[in-house]
N, C-alpha and C positions, 0 to 999 in steps of 0.2 A: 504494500500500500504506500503511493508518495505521500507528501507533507502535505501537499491539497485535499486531499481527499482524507486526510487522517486528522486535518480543522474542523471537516465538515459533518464529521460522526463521532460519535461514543465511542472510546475505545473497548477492547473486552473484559477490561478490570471493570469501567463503570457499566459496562451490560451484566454482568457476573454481582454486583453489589447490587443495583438494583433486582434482580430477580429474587436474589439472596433475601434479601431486604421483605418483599410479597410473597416467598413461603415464611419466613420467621412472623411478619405482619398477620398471615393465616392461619397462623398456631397461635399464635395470641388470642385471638378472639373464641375459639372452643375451650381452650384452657381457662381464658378468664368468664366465662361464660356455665362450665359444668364448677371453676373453686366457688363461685357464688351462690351456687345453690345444690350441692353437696351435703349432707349430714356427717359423712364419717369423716371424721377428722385427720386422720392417716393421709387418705388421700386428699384433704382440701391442702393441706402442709406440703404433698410433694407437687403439687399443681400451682400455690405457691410460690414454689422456690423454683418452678420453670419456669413461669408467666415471668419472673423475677429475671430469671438469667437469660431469657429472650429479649427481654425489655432491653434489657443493658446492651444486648445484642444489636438491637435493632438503632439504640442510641448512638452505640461505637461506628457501625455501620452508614448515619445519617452522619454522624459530624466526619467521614475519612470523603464522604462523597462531598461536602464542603467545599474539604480543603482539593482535592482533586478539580472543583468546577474554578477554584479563585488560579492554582495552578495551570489550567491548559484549557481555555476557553473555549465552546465549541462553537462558529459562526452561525448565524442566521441562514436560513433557506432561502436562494433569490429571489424567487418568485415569489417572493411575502407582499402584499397590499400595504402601501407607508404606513397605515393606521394600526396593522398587525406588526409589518416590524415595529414601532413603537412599543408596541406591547408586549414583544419578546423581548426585549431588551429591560422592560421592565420588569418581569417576572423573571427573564432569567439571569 
């Protein structure tokens, strides 16, 4: 892949972090969904301490995609509408 084309996309670290990122996000929400309304207390503790060390996960995960977007910018699309690219540049 040249330098043009490697501005113009996601490289495969941040394709591999984000997908990373929407399975760990996906186990969140059953896990924090069955510790809440659980009885036995065994397993509300060990659902707990995943929902816990996913969380973390998904937090180390968002702040490494940060630093990666302030490090190697990825260009706008040319065929953007001025009022869209505007809007890319603001969001991203």
């Amino acid at each position: 892949m040249n330098q043009l084309a490697a501005a113009r996309t996601y490289g495969r670290v941040r394709q591999w972090i984000h997908w990373l990122s929407v399975l760990l996000i996906l186990t969140l929400i059953p896990t924090g969904l069955v510790m809440a309304r659980t009885l036995d207390d065994g397993l509300r503790l060990t659902l707990k301490q995943t929902h816990l060390v996913v969380g973390w996960l998904v937090v180390a995960l968002a702040l490494w995609r940060v630093v990666l977007r302030f490090r190697q910018r990825v260009a706008a699309p040319a065929d953007l509408a001025p009022w869209n690219r505007r809007l890319y540049h603001v969001v991203h």
